[in-house]
C-alpha positions as CSV (number, residue, x, y, z in Angstrom):
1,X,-3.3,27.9,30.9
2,X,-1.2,25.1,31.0
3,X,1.8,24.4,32.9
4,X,3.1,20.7,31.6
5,X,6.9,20.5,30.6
6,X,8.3,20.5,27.6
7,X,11.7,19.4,26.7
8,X,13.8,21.8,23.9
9,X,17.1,21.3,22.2
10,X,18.4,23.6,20.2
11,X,21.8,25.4,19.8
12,X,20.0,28.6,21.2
13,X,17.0,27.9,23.0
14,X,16.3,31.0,24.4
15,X,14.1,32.4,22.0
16,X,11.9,28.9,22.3
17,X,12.0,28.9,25.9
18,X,10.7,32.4,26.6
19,X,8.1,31.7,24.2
20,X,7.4,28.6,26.0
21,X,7.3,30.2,29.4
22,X,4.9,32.9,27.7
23,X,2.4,30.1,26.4
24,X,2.4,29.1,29.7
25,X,4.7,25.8,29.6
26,X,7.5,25.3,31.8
27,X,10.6,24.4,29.3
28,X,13.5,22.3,30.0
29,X,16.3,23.1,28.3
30,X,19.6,21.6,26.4
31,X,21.6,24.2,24.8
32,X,24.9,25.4,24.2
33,X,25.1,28.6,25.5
34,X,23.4,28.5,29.2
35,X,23.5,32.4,29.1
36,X,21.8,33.8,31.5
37,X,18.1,34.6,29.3
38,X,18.1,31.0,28.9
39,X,18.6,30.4,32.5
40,X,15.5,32.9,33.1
41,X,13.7,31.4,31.1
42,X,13.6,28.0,31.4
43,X,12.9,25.9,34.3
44,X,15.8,23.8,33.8
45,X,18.9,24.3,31.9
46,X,21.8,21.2,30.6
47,X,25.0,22.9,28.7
48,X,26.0,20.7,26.0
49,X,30.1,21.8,26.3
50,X,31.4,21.9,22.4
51,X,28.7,20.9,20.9
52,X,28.7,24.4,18.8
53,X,32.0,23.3,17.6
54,X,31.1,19.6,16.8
55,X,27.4,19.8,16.9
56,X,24.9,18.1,18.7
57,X,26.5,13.8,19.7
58,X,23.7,11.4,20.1
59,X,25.3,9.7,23.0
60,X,25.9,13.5,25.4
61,X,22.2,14.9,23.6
62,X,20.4,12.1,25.0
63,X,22.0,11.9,28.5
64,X,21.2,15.9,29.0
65,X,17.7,15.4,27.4
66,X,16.9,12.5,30.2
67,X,18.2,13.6,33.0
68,X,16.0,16.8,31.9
69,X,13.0,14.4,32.0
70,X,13.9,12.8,35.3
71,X,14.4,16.3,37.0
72,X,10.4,17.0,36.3
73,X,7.9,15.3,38.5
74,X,5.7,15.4,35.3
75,X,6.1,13.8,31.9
76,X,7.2,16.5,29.4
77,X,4.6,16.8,26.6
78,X,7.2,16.5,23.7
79,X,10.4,17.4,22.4
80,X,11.2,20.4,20.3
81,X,14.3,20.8,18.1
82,X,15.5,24.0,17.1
83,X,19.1,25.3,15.5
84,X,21.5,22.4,15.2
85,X,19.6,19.5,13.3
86,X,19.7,20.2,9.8
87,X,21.9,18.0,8.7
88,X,21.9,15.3,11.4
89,X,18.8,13.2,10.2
90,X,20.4,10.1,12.3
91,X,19.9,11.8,15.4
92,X,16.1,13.1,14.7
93,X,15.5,9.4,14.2
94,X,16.9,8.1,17.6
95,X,15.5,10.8,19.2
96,X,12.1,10.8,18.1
97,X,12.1,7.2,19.6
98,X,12.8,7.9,22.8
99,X,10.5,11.1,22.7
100,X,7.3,12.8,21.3
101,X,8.9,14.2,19.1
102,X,6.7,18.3,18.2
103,X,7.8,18.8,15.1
104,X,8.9,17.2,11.9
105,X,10.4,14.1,11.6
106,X,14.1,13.1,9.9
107,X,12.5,12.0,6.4
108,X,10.9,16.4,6.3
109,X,14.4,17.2,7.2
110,X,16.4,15.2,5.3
111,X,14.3,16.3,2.2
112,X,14.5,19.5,2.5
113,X,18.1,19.9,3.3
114,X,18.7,17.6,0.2
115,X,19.4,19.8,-2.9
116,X,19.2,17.3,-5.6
117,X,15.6,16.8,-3.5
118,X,14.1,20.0,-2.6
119,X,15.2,22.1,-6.0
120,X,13.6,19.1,-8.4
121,X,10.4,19.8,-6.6
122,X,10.4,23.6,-6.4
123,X,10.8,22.4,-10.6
124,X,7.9,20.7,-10.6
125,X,5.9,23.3,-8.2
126,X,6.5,25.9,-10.5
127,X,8.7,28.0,-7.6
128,X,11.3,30.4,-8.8
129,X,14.9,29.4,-7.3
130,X,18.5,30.3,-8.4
131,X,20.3,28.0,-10.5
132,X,21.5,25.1,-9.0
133,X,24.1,22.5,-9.5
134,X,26.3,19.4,-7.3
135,X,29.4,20.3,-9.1
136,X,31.1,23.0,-9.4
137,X,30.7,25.5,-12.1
138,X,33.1,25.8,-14.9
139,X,33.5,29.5,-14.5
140,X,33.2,30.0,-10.6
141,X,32.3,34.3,-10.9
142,X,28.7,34.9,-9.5
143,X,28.3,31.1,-8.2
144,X,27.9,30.3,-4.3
145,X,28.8,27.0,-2.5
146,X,26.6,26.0,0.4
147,X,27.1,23.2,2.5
148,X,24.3,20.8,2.6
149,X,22.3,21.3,6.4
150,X,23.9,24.0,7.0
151,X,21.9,26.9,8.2
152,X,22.6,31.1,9.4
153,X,24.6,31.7,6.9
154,X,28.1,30.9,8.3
155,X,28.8,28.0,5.5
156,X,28.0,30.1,2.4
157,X,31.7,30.6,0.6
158,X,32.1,32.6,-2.6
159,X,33.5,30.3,-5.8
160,X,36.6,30.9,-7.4
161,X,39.5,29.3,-9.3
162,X,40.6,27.2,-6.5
163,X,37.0,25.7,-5.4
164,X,36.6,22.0,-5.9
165,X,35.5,20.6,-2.4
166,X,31.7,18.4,-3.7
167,X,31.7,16.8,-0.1
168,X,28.5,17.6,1.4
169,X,28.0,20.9,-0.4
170,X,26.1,22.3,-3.6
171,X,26.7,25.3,-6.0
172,X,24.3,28.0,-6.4
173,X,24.3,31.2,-8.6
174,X,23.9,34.2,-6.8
175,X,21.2,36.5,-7.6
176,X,20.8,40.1,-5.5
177,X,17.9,41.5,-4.2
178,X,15.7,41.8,-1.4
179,X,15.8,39.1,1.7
180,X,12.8,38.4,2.9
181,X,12.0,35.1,4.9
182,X,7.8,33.7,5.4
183,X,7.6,32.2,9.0
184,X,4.4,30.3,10.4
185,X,2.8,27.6,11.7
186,X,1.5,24.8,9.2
187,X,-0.9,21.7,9.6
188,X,-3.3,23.5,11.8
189,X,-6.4,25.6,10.0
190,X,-5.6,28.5,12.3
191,X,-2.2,29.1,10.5
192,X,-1.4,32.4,10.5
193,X,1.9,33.6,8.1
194,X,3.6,36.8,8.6
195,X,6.8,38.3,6.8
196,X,10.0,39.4,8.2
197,X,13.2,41.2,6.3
198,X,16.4,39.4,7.2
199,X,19.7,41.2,6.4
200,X,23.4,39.4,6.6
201,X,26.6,40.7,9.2
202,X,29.5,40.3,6.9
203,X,32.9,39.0,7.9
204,X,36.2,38.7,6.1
205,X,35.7,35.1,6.7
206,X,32.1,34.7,6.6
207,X,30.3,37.0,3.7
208,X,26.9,36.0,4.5
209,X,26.6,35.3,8.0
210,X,23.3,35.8,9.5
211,X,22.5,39.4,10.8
212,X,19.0,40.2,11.7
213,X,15.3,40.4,11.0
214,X,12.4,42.5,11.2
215,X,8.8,41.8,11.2
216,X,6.2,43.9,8.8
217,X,8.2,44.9,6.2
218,X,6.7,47.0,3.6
219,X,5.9,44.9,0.5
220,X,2.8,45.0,-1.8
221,X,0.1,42.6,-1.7
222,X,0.5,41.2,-4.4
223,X,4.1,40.4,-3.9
224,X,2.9,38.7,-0.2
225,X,0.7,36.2,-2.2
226,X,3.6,35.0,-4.2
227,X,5.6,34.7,-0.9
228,X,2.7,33.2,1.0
229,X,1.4,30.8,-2.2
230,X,4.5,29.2,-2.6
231,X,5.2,28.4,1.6
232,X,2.2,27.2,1.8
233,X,2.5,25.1,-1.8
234,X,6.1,23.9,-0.2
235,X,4.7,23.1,3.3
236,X,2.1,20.8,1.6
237,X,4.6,18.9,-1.1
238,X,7.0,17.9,2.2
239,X,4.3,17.0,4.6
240,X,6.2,20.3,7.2
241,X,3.7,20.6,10.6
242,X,4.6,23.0,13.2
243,X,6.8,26.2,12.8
244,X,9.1,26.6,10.2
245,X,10.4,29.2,8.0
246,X,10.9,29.9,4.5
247,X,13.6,32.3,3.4
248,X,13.7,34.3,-0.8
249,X,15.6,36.6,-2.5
250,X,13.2,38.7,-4.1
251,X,14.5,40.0,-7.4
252,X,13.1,41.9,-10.1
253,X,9.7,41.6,-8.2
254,X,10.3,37.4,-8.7
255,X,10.5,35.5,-5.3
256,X,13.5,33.0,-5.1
257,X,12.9,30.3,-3.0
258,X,17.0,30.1,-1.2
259,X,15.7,27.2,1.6
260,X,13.6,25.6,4.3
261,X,14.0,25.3,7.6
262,X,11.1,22.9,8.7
263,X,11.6,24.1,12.3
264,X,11.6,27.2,15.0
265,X,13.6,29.8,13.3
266,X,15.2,33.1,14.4
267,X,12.4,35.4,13.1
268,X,10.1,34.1,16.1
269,X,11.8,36.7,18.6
270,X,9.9,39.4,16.0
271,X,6.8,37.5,15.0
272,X,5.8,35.9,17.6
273,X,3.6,38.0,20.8
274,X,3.3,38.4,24.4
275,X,1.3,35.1,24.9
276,X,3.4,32.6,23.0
277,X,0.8,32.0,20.1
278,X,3.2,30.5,17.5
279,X,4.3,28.3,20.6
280,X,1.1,27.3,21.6
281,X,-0.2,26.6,17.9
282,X,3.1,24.6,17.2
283,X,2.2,22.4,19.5
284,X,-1.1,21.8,18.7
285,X,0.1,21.2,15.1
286,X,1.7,18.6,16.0
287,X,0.3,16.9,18.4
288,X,-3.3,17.2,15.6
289,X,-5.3,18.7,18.3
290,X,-7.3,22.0,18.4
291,X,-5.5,25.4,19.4
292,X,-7.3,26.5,22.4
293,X,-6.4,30.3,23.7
294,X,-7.3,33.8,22.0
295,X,-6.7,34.5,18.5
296,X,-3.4,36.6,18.3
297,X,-4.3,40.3,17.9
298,X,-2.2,41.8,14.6
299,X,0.8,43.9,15.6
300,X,1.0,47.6,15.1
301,X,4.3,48.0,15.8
302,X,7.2,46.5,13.5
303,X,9.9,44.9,15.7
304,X,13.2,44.0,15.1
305,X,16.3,41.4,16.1
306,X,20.0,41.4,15.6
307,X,23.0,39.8,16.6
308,X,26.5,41.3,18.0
309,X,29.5,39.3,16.8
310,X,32.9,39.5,18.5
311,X,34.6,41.2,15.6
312,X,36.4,43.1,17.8
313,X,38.4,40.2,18.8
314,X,38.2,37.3,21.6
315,X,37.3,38.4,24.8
316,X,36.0,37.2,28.0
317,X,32.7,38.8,29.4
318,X,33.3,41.2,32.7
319,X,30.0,42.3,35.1
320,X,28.1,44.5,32.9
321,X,25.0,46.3,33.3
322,X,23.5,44.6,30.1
323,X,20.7,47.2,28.8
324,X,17.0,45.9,29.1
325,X,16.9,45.8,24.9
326,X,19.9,43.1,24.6
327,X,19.8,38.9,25.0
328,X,21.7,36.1,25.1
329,X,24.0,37.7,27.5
330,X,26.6,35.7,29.0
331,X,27.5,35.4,32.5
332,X,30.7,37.2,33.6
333,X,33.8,35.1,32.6
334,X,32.3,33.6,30.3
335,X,34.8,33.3,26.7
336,X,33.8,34.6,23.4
337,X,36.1,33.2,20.3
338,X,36.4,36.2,17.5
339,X,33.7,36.6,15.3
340,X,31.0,34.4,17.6
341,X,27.7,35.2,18.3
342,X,28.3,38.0,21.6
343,X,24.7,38.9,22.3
344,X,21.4,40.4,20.8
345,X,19.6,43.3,20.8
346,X,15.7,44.0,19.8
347,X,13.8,47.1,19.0
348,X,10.2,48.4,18.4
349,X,9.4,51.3,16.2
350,X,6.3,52.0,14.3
351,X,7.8,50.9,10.6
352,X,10.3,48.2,9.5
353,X,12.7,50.8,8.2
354,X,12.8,52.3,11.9
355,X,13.3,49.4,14.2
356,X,15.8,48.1,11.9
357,X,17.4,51.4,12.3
358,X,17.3,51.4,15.7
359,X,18.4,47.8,16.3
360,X,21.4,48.8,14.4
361,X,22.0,51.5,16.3
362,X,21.7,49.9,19.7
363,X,24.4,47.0,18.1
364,X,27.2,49.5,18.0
365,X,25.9,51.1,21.1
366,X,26.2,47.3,23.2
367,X,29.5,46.8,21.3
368,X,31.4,50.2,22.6
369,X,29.9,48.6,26.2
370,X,30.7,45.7,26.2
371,X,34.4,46.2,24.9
372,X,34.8,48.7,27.3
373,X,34.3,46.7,30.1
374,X,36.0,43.8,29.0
């Protein structure tokens, strides 16, 4: 058991941190939240004001990240990025030279968050993916735009007549089908990959906007080769080490590779267990040592994540007696803009369909409390 610091930045870091805390690390913490999980969890906690709004600033980043540093009487073991760097390559860079940096550097990024980039060699791998183009289609029905780095959904716009914006965004057909997302470990021989379902939360203003997942959905073996063969194949091509996650549309029984994020993603709250293995392999990924611990024991149970929205309108958070099953709750008075990320809720049942189901159900259920009380 361990017990050496390690430094995290990520939009949300709570999910990282508990898993830290649960590998037995002691994580400090810049976010932008600070709810009071995070606080929990982590052994010390910077809030990055705005930076949700503008993103993460080299200049504030790095002041938060060292006085982090400073406040431990040991030297952290690394840095860990999580939401909030996709598209900030810049900033990977000056960090990683101020810190160990565990995980992949701005040239993995910066690949695979570049279209013209990561679709020619999903060409050249053989891997399905939809249509893609940097200019807009000539008839926009059934086309997507996406900005480039952009990530949970929120900057996925439908095309029409009146869409002719090229600056840092790409156009994509839509395809429908089945979402399903490949999360793991790479670099280390004791990788261990495991699917989860994802599903979107619509909003007038944001159609695909990130909803939930659930671990061990139901999909046939030979289906989960495709998915796995083609991480893995990915992972190799663009050198990824540590955690990341690799999210298809299956349809018509062909996987569609939509994207890579060659980082911590939002399925580890389901697929990860109650010793921190994925964080405790990450790091030993990258840092090219030998995992040490027990081999995680398979699951048995399907659990699920998904996130409350203010849809309802602005509000500002009251005392509430948050239920054990919710997250990323926010201490009284704090402000939540319409249509931001509220809370979360988890659930266990013995099948994907079921803790889905349930997840959902406990969403409207935290909603009706928390409206009520606010």
């Amino acid at each position: 058991m361990t017990d050496e610091p390690v430094l995290i930045a990520a939009f949300s870091g709570r999910a990282l941190a508990q898993s830290a805390r649960r590998a037995g690390y002691r994580p400090l913490l810049a976010d932008a939240f600070g709810d009071l999980d995070t606080r929990n969890a982590a052994a010390a906690v910077h809030l990055i004001d705005g930076a949700m709004a503008t993103g993460f600033r080299t200049k504030p980043l790095i002041q938060a990240l060292d006085a982090l540093a400073a406040s431990s009487e040991t030297k952290p073991v690394g840095l860990i990025l999580g939401s909030g760097f996709e598209d900030k390559p810049r900033l990977i860079t000056a960090l990683a030279s101020r810190y160990p940096l565990l995980g992949n550097d701005a040239a993995t990024y910066k690949a695979c968050k570049d279209p013209a980039v990561f679709f020619a060699k999903l060409d050249a791998l053989g891997i399905a993916h939809p249509e893609t183009h940097s200019n807009p289609p000539t008839y926009p029905e059934g086309w997507l735009t996406k900005r480039i780095g952009g990530s949970g959904g929120r900057h996925i716009r439908i095309c029409d007549a009146t869409t002719s914006e090229r600056r840092r965004r790409y156009f994509q057909k839509q395809i429908s089908g089945d979402r399903l997302s490949v999360g793991g470990v790479f670099g280390t021989e004791r990788a261990r990959l495991a699917l989860s379902r994802q599903w979107i939360a619509p909003s007038p203003e944001q159609a695909f906007r990130f909803g939930g997942a659930v671990s061990m959905p139901d999909v046939a073996p030979e289906l989960r080769d495709k998915l796995e063969s083609a991480a893995r194949d990915v992972a190799s091509a663009f050198r990824i080490v540590g955690m990341a996650s690799f999210d298809f549309i299956v349809s018509d029984g062909t996987p569609h590779l939509l994207e890579v994020n060659p980082r911590p993603g939002a399925s580890l709250d389901v697929l990860d267990d109650d010793k921190g293995s994925l964080f405790r392999a990450h790091v030993a990924a990258c840092l090219g040592v030998a995992e040490t611990g027990a081999t995680p024991v398979a699951p048995t149970s399907a659990r699920a994540m998904a996130i409350l929205h203010a849809d309802r309108g602005a509000l500002t958070l009251r005392a509430t007696q948050w239920p054990v099953w919710s997250a990323d709750r926010g201490p009284p008075g704090t402000y939540i803009p319409k249509g931001a990320p509220l809370a979360s809720v988890f659930a266990e049942a013995a099948t994907a369909d079921a803790a889905e189901a349930l997840a959902r159900a406990r969403l409207a259920e935290l909603e009706d409390l928390i409206y009520e009380h606010s």
